[in-house]
C-alpha positions in Angstrom: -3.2 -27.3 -12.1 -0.4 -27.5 -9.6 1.6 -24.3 -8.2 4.1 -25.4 -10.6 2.0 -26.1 -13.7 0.4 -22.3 -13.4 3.9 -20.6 -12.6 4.7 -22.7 -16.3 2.2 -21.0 -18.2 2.6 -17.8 -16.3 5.9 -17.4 -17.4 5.0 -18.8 -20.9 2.6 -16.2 -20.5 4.4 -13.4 -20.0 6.8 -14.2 -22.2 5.2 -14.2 -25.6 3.6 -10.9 -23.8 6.3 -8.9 -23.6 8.4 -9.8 -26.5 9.2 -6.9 -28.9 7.8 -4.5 -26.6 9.9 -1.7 -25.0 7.1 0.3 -22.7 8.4 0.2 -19.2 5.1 1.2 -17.8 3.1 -1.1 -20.4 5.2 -4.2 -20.0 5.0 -3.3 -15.9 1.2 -3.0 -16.0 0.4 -6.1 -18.3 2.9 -8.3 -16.2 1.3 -7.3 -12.9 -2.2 -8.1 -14.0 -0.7 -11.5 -15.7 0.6 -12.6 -12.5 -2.6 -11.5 -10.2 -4.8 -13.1 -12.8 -2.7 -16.4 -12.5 -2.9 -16.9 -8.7 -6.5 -14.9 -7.9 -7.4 -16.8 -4.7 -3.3 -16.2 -3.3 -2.3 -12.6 -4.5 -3.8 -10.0 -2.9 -1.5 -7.2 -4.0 1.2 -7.9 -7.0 3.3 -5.0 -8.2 6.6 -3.3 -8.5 8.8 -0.8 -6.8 11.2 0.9 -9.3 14.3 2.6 -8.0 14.1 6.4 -8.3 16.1 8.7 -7.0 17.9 6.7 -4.3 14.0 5.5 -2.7 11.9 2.7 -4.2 9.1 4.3 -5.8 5.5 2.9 -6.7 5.3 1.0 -10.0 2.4 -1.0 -12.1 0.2 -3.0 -10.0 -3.0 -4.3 -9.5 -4.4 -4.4 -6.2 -5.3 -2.0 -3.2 -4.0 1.3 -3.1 -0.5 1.4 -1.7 2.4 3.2 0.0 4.6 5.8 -2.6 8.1 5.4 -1.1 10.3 2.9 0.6 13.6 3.7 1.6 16.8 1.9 1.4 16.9 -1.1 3.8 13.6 -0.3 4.6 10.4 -2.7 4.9 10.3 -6.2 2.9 10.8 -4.1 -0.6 14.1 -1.6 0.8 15.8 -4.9 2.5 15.5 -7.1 -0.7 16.7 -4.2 -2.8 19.7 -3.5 0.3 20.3 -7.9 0.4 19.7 -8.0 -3.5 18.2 -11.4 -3.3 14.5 -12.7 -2.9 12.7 -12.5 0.5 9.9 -14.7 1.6 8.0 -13.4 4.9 5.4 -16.0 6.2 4.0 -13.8 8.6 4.5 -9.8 8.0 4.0 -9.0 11.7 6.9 -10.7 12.8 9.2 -8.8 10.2 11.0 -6.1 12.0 10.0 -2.9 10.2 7.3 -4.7 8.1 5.5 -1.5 6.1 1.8 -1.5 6.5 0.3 -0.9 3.4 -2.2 -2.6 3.7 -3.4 -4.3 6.9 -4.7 -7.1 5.2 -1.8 -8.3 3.7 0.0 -11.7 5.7 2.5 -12.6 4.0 5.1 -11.5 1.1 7.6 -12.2 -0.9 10.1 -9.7 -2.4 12.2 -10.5 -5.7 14.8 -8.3 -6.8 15.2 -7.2 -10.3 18.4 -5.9 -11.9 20.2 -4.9 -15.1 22.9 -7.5 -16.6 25.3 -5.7 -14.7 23.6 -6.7 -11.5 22.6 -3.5 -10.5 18.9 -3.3 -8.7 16.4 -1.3 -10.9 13.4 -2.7 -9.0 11.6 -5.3 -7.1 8.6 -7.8 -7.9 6.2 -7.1 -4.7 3.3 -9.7 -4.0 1.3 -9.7 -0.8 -1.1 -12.5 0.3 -4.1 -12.4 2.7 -2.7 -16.4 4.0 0.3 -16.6 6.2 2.7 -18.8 5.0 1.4 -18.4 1.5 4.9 -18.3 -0.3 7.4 -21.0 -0.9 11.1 -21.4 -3.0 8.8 -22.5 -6.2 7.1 -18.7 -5.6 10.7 -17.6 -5.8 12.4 -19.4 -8.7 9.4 -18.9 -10.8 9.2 -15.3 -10.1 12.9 -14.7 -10.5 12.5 -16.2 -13.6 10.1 -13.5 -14.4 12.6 -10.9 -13.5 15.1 -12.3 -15.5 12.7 -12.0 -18.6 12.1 -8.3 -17.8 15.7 -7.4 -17.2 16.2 -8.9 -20.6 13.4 -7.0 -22.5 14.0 -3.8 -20.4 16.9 -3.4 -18.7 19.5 -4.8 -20.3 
């Protein structure tokens, strides 16, 4: 199955998984393991940073432990959430102010989630061991993804 094909059933996936249900941590937790599961051999690290208090602060994941906070503007995460849009980093050493989690991790992308009224409650966070390892289909597919969980949750 192509990139394309999986991203399909992921989202097909996740959608009969999360309809009816209103846990943030649940849906959170069972989306992160649906998407790591999808893509085992690319995703090192998928999970989400939720907007707390003015920082971005550790969600659901599945992966290697990981860094509590991110500020504002800060790292891949803080400058999606400060762009609001979807960031793709082919190689996370030559992002200025890159976050180390996790000094295995090569490449990322970053996908903004929001409420209807477009504010940012969150981001999708997935981390790859490959350079280069994300593309636009990575990005559509995954905003689609956080358009089904502002619908279920954050409406």
């Amino acid at each position: 199955m192509d990139r394309k094909e999986r991203y399909r059933v992921l989202v097909s996936q996740i959608e009969s998984l999360i309809s009816g249900e209103t846990d943030e941590t649940g849906i959170l937790a069972n989306v992160s393991a649906a998407m790591k599961e999808a893509f085992p051999e690319r995703f090192f690290w998928v999970g989400f940073y939720l907007v707390r208090n003015g920082v971005l602060r550790l969600g659901p994941f599945q992966g290697s432990v990981a860094c509590y906070e991110i500020p504002f503007g800060k790292g891949v995460c803080g400058t999606a959430w400060k762009e609001g849009k979807t960031i793709i980093v082919d190689d996370v050493e030559t992002f200025p102010g890159h976050i180390a989690c996790s000094s295995l991790s090569r490449s990322e992308i970053v996908v903004p989630i929001r409420r209807h009224n477009g504010e940012i409650v969150g981001v999708i966070d997935i981390d790859s061991k490959n350079l280069a390892d994300f593309n636009q289909d990575d990005g559509n597919c995954l905003e689609q993804i956080a358009a089904l969980l502002t619908d279920n949750l954050y409406a």
